[in-house]
Structures are given as C-alpha cells and as structure tokens.
C-alpha positions in Angstrom: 26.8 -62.0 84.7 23.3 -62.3 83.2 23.2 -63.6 79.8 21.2 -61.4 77.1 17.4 -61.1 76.8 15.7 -63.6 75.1 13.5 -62.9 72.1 9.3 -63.0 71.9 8.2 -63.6 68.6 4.4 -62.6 68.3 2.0 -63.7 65.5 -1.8 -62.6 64.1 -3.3 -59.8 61.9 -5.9 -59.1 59.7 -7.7 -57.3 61.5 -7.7 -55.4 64.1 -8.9 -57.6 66.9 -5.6 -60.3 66.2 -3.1 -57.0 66.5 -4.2 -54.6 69.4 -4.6 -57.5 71.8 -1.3 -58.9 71.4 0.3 -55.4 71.2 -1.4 -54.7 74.6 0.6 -57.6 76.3 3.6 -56.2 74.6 2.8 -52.4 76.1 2.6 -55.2 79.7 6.1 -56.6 78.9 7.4 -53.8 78.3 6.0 -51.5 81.6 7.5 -55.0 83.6 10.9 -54.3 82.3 11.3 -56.5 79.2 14.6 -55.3 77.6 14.7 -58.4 74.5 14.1 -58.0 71.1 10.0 -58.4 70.3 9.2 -59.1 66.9 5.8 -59.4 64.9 5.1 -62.0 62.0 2.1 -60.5 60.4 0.4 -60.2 57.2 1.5 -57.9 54.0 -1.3 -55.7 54.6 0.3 -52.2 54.9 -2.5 -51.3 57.3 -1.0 -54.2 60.0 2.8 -53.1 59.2 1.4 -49.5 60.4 -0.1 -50.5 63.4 2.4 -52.4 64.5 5.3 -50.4 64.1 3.3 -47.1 65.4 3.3 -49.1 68.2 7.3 -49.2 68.2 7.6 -53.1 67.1 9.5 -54.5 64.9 7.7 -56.2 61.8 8.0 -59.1 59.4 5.8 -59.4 56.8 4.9 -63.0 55.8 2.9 -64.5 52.9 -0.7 -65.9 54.0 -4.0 -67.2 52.5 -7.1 -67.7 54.6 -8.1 -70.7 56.1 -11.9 -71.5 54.8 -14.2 -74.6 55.9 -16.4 -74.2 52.7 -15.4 -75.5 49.3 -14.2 -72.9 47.0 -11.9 -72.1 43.9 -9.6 -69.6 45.8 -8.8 -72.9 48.1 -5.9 -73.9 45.9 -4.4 -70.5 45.4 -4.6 -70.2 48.8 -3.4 -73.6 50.2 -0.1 -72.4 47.8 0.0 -69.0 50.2 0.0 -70.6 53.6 3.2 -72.9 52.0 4.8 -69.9 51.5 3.9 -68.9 54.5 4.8 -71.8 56.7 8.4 -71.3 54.6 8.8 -67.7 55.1 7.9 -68.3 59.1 10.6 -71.3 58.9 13.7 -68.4 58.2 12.2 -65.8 60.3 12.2 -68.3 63.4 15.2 -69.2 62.9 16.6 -66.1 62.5 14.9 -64.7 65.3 15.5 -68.2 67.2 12.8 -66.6 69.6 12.4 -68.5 73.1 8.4 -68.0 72.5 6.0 -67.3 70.1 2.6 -65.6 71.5 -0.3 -66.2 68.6 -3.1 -63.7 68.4 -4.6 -66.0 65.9 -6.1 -65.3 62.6 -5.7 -66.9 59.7 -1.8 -65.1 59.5 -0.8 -67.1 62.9 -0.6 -70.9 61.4 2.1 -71.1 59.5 4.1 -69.6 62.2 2.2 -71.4 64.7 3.5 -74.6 63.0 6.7 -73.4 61.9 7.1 -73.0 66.0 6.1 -76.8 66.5 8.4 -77.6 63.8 11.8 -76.0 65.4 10.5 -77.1 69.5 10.0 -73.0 69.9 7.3 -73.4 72.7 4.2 -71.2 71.6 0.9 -69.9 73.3 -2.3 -68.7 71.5 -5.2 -66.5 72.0 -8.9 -66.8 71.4 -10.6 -63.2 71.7 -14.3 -64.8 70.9 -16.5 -67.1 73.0 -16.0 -69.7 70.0 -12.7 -70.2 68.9 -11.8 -70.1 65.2 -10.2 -72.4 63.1 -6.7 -70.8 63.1 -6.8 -71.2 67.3 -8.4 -75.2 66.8 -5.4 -75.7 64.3 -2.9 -73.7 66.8 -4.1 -75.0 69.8 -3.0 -78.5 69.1 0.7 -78.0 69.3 0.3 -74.8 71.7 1.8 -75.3 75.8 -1.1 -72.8 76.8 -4.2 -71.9 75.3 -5.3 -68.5 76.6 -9.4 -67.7 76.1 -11.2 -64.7 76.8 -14.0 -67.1 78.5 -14.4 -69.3 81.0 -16.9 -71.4 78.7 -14.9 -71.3 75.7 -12.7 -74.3 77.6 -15.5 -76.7 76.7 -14.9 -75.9 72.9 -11.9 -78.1 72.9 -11.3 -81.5 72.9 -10.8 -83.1 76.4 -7.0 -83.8 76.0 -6.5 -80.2 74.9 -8.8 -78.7 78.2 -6.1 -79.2 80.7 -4.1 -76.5 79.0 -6.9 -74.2 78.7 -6.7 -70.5 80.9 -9.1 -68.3 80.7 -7.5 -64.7 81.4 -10.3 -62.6 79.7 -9.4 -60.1 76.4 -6.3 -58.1 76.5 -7.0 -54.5 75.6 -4.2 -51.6 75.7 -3.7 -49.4 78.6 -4.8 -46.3 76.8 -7.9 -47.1 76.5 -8.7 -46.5 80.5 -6.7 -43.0 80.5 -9.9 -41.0 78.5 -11.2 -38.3 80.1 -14.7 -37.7 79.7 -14.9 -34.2 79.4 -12.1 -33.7 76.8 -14.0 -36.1 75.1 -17.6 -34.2 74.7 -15.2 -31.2 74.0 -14.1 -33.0 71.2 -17.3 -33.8 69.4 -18.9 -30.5 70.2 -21.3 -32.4 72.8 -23.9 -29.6 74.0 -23.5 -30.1 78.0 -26.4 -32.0 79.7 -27.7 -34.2 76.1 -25.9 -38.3 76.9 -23.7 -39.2 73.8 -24.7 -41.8 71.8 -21.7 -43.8 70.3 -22.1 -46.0 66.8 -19.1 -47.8 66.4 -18.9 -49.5 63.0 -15.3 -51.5 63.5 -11.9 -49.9 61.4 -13.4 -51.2 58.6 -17.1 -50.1 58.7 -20.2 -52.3 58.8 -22.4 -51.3 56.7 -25.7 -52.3 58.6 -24.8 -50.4 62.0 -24.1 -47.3 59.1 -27.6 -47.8 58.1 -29.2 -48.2 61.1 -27.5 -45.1 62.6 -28.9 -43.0 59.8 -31.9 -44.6 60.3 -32.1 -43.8 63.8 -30.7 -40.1 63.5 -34.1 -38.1 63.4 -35.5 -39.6 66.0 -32.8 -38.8 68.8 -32.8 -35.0 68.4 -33.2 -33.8 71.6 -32.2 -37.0 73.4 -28.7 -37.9 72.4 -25.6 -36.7 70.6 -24.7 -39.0 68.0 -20.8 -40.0 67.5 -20.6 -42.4 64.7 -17.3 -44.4 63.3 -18.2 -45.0 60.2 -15.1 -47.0 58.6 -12.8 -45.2 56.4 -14.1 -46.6 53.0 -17.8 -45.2 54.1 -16.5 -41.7 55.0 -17.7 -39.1 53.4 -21.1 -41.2 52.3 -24.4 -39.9 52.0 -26.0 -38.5 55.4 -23.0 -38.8 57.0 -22.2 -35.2 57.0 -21.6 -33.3 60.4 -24.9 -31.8 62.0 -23.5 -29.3 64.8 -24.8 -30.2 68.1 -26.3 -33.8 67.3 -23.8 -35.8 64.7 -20.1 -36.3 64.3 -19.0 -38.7 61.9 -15.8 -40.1 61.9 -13.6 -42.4 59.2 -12.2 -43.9 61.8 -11.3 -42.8 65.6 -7.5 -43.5 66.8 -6.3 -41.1 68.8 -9.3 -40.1 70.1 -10.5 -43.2 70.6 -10.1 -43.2 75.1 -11.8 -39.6 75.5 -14.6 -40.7 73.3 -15.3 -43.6 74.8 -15.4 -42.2 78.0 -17.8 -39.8 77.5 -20.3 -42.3 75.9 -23.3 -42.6 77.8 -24.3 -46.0 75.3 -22.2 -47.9 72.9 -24.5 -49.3 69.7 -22.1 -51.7 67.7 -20.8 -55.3 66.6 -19.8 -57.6 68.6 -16.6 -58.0 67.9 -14.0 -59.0 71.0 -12.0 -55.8 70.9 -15.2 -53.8 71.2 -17.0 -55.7 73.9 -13.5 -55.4 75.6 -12.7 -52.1 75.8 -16.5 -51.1 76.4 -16.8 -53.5 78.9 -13.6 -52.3 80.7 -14.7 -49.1 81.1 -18.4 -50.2 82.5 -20.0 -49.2 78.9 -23.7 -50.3 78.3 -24.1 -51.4 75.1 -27.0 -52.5 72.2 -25.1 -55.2 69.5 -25.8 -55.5 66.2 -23.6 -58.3 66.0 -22.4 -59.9 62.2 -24.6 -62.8 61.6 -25.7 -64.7 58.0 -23.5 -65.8 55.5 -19.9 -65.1 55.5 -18.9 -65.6 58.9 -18.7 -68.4 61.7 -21.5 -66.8 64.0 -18.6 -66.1 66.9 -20.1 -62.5 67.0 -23.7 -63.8 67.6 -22.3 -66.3 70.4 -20.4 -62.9 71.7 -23.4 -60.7 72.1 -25.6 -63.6 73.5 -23.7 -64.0 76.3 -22.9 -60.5 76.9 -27.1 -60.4 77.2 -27.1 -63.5 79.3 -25.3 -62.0 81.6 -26.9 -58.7 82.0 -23.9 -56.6 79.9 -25.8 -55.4 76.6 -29.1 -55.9 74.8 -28.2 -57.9 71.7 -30.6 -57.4 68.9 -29.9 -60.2 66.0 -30.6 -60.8 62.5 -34.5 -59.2 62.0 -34.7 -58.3 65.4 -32.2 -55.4 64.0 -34.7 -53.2 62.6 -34.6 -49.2 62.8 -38.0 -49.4 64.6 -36.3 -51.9 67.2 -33.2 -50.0 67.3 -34.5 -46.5 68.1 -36.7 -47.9 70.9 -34.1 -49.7 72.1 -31.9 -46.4 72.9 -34.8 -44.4 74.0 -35.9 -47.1 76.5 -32.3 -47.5 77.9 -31.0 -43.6 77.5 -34.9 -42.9 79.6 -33.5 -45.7 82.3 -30.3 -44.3 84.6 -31.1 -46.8 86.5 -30.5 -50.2 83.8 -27.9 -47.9 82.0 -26.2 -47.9 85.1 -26.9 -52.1 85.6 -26.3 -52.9 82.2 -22.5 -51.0 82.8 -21.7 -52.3 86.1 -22.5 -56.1 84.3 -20.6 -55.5 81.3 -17.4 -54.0 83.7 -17.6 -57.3 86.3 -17.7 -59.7 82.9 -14.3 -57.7 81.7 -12.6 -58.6 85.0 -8.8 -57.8 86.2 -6.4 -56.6 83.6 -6.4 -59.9 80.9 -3.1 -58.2 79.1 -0.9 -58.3 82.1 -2.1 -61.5 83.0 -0.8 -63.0 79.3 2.7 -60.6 80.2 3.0 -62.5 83.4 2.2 -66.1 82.1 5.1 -65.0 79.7 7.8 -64.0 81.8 7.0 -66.8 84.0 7.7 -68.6 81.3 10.7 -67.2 79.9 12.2 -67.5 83.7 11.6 -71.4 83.2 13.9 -71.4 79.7 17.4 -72.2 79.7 
C-alpha cells in the first residue's frame, strides 16, 4: 500500500508579489492531484494570513525583520527578528518535517530558507524580478533549484550557483485567464465602443501613478474610460470620486480583478513582476511607471526596461514620467490598433507557457524522487 502524502512547506510574504505566485503553484498541485498537507510560513501581517488562507492554506505566522544593505538603526532590532525567526521556522519544520520547502522569497523566506538547510529539508526558491534580491542571493546558496522568471537573470549568480539556475517564467493563478471581457466593461459602466484605460497602482497604492492618473483624467474624455486601483489607504482621496461614463476608482480590485483586466484595452502601472505577469499573459500592452529613486533596489526599472527592449510596454522612468509624457503616451498608442496590437502580442510571447505548472511539475518530480 502507498504510504501517506508527504508535506510542502511554502515560504514568502510581504507583499503581494512573494504570496500569489507561490499560491498559484499550489492551485497547480492541487488541480494535479496533490492530496498532502501544504503549509505556508509567512509573515504576521494579518493581510498575508488573509490571503493565504482565502486561498484554503493552512498558515503559520513567523517572526521577521527585513534584510537591508544600507546602514541603519532599525538593523539591530531587526537582526534580533530574523533570530526569532530562524527559531520559530526551526519548530515549525520540524513539526511539519515537510519533504520540501518552495521559497517565494522576500525578506520572510530566510529564516525558513535556512532553518531548511539546517534540518537537510531540500528547498527551491523563486525570483519574480529580472534582478534577484537579497533574500533569493541569501536563499539561493543552499537552495537544489533556483527558479527565475528570466532567462537573463541566470547571469546574476555566481558561476557555481548557474548550473542550478531554471528559468520557468512568473507563476500567476489560473483565475486570472478566465475574465470575460464583456462582464468586465459591465462592471465599470464602460459606455460600449470608448477602449478602457486601466491605472493599476499595486494593493498598496503608488502614489505617483495616483497622481499621474488624475493628471491625465481631463485629457481622455472622449478617448478612454478610465479604471483606476488606487490602493486602499488612497481610497476615497481627493479627485478620486466616480465620474459616470469616464472614471471608476477602486480601493483595491479582487474579485474583479480577471473581467477587468480583460476588458483593458492599455494597462498604465508599476513594474512590479505580478503585474507585468498577469498583463503579459493575457497579451496586455502596457505604459510603466516603474518605482525608481531611493528606497528600492531598481529591480522594477530593470523589469520595465526589458519589457521595452523587447517590444512589450513603453517604460517611461524617473522624469521621463511627466503628465505631459504620460497623456501623449496613451493617446499615441490608444490612436495606434495596429502597435496596441504589437505591443500585446510582445508582452504575451515574453510571458510564455504556464510558469506555475511548470514549478508544480518540478515539484512532484521531485517529491517522486524522495524516499
């Protein structure tokens, strides 16, 4: 008789690029047949507890302190965090005594990441971004397979860490292809035969893209509807009030999310690697505004670069992000079917085949290999 399912233990947060992607491959193992327990070792934000177990997974909250490269104060309170963390992963392993840990990186995914190397629990981790972070340089080290959205990104790592290197693209959930297009403009009260226009600010907001799609408003009446996710802490701000038949704001879009992408005619956002994914898989041009300055690692400039490079978005960085810019920007690609339609087809080859049942594969296969 068969003996009884091993256990995946997965590991990330923060945000909501290090959950959805791993939950994806979860939604992958679970659609192959995986009957073993799954369990997530994630942050004590109550926001990653929630999306995690919506998504029917069990959830262990662990102790964690960011990782920073810069000299600072908050350091040594948070070297004292990751301890904890690295203990608190130590008794969850081994009471889970999983037969694999998948990391979705983030600062949450060391300690278990080394807890993992500690107990011989084999691990795999996942870069979303062309440049991997710290957390995936620190993973990566004791990790079997290192899993990047990019081809390029293999050059990143050392030379005795490239062999185990496999590019397999961005895993993105399942929902996301099953919008339908005209639900969708039902939804935001689209007036049939004017493209929608989609700002997408991330969960959390960005307050530039807010700005520039205020900016940009007046000038697109008559040319586009504008959907804008605004983040929930900006909802409700100035100028983001409803205008019937050209604006609907949104805190943040959840449910909805599948049928409003679909009917987006142009994306305008970040850069982030759960954004470009999901646009990208669904052939989405896009205009990126992506994060740049101080405060963050430039992967989002690195992301929209090459998504222009290779003909899949125009990126418009730093100054170049003007309202001026912006607006002719979308009027020169929303007056072009013909580049719309380029730009899409681009960003839908660069997404490739289905990078969330390739990571479910790579597991099982993996599992099948474990005594």
């Amino acid at each position: 008789m068969p003996g009884p399912s091993p256990t995946i233990a997965f590991a990330g947060g923060g945000t909501g690029g290090h959950l959805y992607p791993g939950l994806a491959v979860i939604e992958r193992l679970r659609d192959r047949g995986f009957a073993g327990r799954i369990a997530w070792l994630g942050s004590r934000k109550e926001s990653d507890r929630q999306t995690v177990e919506r998504a029917g997974v069990e959830f262990i909250p662990l102790p964690s302190g960011k990782l920073r490269r810069s000299l600072s104060l908050e350091n040594a309170v948070d070297a004292f965090r990751v301890l904890a963390g690295y203990a608190a992963s130590l008794g969850a392993l081994k009471e889970l005594k999983p037969a694999l840990l998948f990391s979705k990186g983030g600062y949450v995914s060391v300690p278990p990441c080394a807890a993992a190397a500690r107990l011989g629990i084999p691990y795999f981790t996942h870069e979303s971004d062309l440049t991997p972070g710290l957390a995936t340089r620190l993973n990566a080290r004791g990790a079997e397979r290192i899993l990047v959205s990019y081809e390029e990104t293999r050059g990143s790592f050392p030379e005795a860490q490239r062999g185990r290197v496999l590019a397999i693209g961005n895993p993105i959930r399942a929902s996301i292809g099953s919008g339908d297009a005209a639900r969708g403009r039902a939804l935001l009260g689209a007036p049939e035969g004017l493209p929608v226009l989609l700002f997408l600010g991330g969960s959390q907001g960005a307050r530039q893209v807010n700005e520039l799609a205020m900016a940009a408003l007046p000038g697109l009446e008559g040319l586009a509807f504008v959907a804008h996710q605004t983040g929930e802490a900006a909802q409700g701000a100035p100028g983001a009030a409803e205008i019937a038949g050209r604006y609907k704001p949104y805190g943040y879009i959840r449910d909805e999310l599948p049928d409003i992408l679909a009917a987006a005619d142009l994306v305008v956002g970040r850069a982030g690697a759960a954004t470009l994914w999901e646009c990208s898989a669904l052939g989405k041009p896009m205009i990126l505004l992506p994060l740049c300055g101080t405060g963050t690692r430039g992967d989002q400039v690195d992301n929209a670069l090459l998504f222009a490079r290779r003909g899949a978005a125009l990126a418009l960085v730093g100054p170049e992000a003007s309202p001026e810019r912006l607006l002719a920007a979308i009027r020169d690609m929303l007056g072009d079917g013909r580049r719309l339609a380029a730009t899409g087809a681009s960003a839908r080859a660069l997404a490739g085949a289905d990078a969330a049942q390739a990571a479910a594969d790579l597991i099982l296969e993996r599992l099948g290999g474990i005594a």
